[in-house]
MDAnalysis code that builds the backbone (N, CA, C; Angstrom):
import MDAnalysis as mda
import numpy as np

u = mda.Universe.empty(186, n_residues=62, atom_resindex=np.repeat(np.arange(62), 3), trajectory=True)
u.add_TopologyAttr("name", ["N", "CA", "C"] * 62)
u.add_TopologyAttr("resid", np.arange(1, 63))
u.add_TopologyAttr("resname", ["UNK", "UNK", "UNK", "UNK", "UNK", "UNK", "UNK", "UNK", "UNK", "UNK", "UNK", "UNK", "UNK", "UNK", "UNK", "UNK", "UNK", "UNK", "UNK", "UNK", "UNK", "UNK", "UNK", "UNK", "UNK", "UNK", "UNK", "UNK", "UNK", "UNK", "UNK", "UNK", "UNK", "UNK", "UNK", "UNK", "UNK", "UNK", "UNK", "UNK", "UNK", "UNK", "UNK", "UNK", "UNK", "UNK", "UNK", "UNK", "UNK", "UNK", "UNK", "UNK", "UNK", "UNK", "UNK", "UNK", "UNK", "UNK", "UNK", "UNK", "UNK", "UNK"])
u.atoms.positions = np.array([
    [0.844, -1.176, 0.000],
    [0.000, 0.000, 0.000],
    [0.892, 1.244, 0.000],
    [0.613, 2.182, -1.046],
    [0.834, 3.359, -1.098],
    [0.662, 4.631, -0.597],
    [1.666, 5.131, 0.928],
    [1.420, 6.486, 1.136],
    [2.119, 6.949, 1.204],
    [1.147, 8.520, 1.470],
    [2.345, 9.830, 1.602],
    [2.829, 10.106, 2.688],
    [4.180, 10.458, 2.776],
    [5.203, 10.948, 4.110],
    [5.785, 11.955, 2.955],
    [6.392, 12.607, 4.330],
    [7.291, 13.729, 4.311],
    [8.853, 12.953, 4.263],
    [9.673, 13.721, 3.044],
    [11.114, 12.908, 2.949],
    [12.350, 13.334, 3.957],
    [12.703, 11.882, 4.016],
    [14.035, 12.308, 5.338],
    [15.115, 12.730, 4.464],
    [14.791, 12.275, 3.084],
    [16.240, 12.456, 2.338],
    [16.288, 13.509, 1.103],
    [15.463, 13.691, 0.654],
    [14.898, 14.900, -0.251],
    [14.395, 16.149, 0.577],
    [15.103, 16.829, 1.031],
    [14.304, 17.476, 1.442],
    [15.016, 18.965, 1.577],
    [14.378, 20.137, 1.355],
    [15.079, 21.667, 1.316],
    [14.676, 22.226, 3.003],
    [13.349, 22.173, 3.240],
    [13.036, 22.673, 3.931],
    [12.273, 21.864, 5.307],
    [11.140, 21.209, 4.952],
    [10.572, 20.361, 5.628],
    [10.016, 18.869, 4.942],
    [10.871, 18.641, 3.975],
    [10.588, 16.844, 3.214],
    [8.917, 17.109, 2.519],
    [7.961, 18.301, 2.478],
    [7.011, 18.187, 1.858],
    [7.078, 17.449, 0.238],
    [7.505, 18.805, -0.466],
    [7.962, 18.553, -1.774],
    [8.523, 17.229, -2.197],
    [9.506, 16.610, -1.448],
    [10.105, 15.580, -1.794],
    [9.575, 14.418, -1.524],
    [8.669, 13.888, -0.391],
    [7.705, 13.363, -0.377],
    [6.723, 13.000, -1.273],
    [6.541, 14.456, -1.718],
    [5.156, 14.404, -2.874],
    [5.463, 13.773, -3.869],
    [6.491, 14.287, -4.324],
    [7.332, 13.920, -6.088],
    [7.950, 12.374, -5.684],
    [7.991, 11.983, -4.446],
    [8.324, 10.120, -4.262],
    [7.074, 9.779, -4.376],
    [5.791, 10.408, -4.243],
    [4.610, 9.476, -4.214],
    [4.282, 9.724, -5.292],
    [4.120, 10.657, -6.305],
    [3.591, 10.685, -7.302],
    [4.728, 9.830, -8.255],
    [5.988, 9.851, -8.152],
    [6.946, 8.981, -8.370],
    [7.139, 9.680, -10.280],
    [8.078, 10.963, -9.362],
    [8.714, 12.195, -10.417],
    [9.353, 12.621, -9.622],
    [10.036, 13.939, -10.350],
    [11.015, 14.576, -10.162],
    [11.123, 15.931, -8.707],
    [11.674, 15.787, -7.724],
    [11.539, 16.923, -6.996],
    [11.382, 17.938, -7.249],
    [12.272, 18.304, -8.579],
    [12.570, 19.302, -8.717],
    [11.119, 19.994, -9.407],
    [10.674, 19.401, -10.133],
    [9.095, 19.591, -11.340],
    [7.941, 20.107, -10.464],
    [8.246, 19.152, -8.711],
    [7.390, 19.524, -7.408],
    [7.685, 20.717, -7.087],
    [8.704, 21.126, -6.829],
    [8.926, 22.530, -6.005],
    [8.900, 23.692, -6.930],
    [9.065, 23.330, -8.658],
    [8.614, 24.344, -9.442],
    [6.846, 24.495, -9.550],
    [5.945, 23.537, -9.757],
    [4.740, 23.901, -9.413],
    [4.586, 24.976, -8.301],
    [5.272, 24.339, -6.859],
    [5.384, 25.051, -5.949],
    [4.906, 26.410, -5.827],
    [6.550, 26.625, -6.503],
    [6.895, 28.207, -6.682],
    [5.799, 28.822, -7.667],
    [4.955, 28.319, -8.871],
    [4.192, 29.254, -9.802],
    [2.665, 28.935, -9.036],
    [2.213, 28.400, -8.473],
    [1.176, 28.455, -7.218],
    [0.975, 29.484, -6.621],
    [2.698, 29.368, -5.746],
    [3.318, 30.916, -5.037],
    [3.057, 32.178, -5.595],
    [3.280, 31.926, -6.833],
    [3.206, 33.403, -7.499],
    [2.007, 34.039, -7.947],
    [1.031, 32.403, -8.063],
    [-0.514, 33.377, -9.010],
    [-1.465, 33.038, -7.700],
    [-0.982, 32.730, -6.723],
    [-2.277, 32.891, -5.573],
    [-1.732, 33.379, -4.592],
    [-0.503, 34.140, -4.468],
    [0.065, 35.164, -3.380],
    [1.137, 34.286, -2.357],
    [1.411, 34.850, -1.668],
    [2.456, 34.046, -0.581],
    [1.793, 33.371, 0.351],
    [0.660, 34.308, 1.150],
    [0.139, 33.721, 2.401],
    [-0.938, 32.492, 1.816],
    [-1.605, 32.127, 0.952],
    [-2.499, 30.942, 0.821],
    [-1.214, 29.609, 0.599],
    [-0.604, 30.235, -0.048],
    [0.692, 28.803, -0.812],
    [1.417, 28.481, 0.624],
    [1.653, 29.749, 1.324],
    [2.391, 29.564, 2.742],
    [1.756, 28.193, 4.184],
    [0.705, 28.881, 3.995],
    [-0.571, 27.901, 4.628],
    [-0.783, 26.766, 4.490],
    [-1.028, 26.380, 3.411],
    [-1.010, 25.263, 2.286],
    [0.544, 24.444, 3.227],
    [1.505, 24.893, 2.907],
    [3.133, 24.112, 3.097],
    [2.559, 24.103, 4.628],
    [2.671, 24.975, 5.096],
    [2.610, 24.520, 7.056],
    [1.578, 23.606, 7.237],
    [0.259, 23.579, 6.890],
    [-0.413, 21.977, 6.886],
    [-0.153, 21.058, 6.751],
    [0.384, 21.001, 5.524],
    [1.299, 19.661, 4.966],
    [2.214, 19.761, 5.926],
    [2.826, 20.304, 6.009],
    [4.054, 19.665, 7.256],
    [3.620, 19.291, 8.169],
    [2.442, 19.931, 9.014],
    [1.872, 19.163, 10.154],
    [1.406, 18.065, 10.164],
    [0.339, 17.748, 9.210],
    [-0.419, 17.079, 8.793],
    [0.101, 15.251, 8.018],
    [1.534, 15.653, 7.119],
    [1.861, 14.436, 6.122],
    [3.011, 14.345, 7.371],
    [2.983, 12.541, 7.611],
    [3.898, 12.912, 8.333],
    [5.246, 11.977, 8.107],
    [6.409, 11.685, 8.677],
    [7.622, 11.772, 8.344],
    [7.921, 10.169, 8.285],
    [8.620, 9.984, 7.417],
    [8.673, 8.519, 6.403],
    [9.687, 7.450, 7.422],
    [9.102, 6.580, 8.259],
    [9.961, 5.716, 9.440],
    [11.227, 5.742, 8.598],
])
């Protein structure tokens, strides 16, 4: 069975991104560029929000 965690080994900031792009099973890098153009056309504080959930929320890969 397939889930999502947060990566111990990919990771810039809090293993979100790298997590994601292991479960969707792609590139980190393709993850954290969505990221960033999210960031840009719906402002800082919703995209900001968004990442601190996920970090609380997905949690960290045994």
């Amino acid at each position: 069975m397939k889930r999502l965690y947060r990566s111990r080994i990919d990771r810039k900031i809090a293993g979100v991104c790298g997590g994601l792009a292991e479960y969707l099973n792609t590139d980190p890098t393709v993850i954290r560029l969505i990221a960033v153009v999210v960031l840009i056309f719906t402002g800082f504080v919703p995209m900001f929000l968004a990442y601190i959930l996920a970090w609380i929320i997905i949690p960290e890969e045994p």
